[in-house]
C-alpha positions as CSV (number, residue, x, y, z in Angstrom):
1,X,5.5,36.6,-14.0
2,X,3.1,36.3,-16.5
3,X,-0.6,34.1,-16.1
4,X,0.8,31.4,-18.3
5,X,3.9,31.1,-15.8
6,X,1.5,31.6,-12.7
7,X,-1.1,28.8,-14.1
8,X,1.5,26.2,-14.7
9,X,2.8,27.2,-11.0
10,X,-0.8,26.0,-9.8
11,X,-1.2,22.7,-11.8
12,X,1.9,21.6,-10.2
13,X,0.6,22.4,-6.9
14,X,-2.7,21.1,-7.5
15,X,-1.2,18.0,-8.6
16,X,1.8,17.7,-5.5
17,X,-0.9,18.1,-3.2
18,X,-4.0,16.2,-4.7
19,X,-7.1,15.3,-2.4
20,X,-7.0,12.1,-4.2
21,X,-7.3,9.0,-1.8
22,X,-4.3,7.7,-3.8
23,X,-2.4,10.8,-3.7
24,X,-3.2,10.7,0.4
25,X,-1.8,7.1,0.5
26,X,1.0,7.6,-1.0
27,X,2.0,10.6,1.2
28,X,1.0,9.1,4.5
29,X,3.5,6.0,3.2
30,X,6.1,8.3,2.4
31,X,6.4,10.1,5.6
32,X,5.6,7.2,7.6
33,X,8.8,5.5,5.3
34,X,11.1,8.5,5.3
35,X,13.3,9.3,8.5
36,X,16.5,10.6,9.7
37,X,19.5,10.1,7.9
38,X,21.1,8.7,10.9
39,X,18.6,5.7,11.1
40,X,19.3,2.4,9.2
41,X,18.3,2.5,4.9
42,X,15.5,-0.6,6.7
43,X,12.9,0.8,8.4
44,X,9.6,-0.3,10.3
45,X,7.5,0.1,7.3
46,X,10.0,-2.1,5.3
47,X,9.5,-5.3,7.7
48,X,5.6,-4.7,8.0
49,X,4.5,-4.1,4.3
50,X,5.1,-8.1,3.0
51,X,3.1,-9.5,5.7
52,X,0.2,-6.6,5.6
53,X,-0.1,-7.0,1.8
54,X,-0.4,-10.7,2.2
55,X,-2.7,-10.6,4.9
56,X,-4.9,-8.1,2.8
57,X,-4.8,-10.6,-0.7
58,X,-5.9,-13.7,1.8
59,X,-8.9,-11.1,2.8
60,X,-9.7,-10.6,-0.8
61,X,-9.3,-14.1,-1.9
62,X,-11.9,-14.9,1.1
63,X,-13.9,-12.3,0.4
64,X,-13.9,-12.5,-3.4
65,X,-13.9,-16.5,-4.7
66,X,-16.8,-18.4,-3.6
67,X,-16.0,-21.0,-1.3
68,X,-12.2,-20.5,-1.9
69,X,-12.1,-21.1,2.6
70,X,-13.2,-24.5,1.7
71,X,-11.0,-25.2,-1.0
72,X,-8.0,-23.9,1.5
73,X,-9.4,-25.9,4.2
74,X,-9.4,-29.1,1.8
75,X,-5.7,-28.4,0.9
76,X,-4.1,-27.6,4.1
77,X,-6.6,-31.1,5.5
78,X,-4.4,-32.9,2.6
79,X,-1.0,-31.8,3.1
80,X,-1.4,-32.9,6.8
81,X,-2.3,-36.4,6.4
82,X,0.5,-38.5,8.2
């Protein structure tokens, strides 16, 4: 092996196993995801990420459009007039 073999050999490795929060993230998700072969293609994390992103875009609508609670409040107050 030469340096230029052995440096390439350590990007990769730097790179598989970043410190990155991303990086982190994404390989908590994937061994949270991943399981036997035996189990169904449909797991857990399958059923719970729809409503868990949703949940976290009505937080950041809240949190990030002024008076968007109101606006939401006004809508729902409309659609359930008799």
């Amino acid at each position: 092996m030469n340096l230029t073999m052995l440096m390439r050999f350590r990007r990769a490795a730097c790179i598989a196993f970043s410190r990155h929060p991303a990086a982190r993230l994404h390989r908590a998700w994937a061994s949270f995801t991943e399981g036997p072969v035996s189990q169904p293609t449909a797991g857990i994390a399958d059923f719970l990420l729809p409503p868990l992103t949703l949940l976290m875009l009505i937080l950041f609508l809240f949190g990030s459009v002024p008076g968007a609670s109101d606006m939401i409040a006004a809508a729902c107050a409309t659609a359930c007039l008799p």
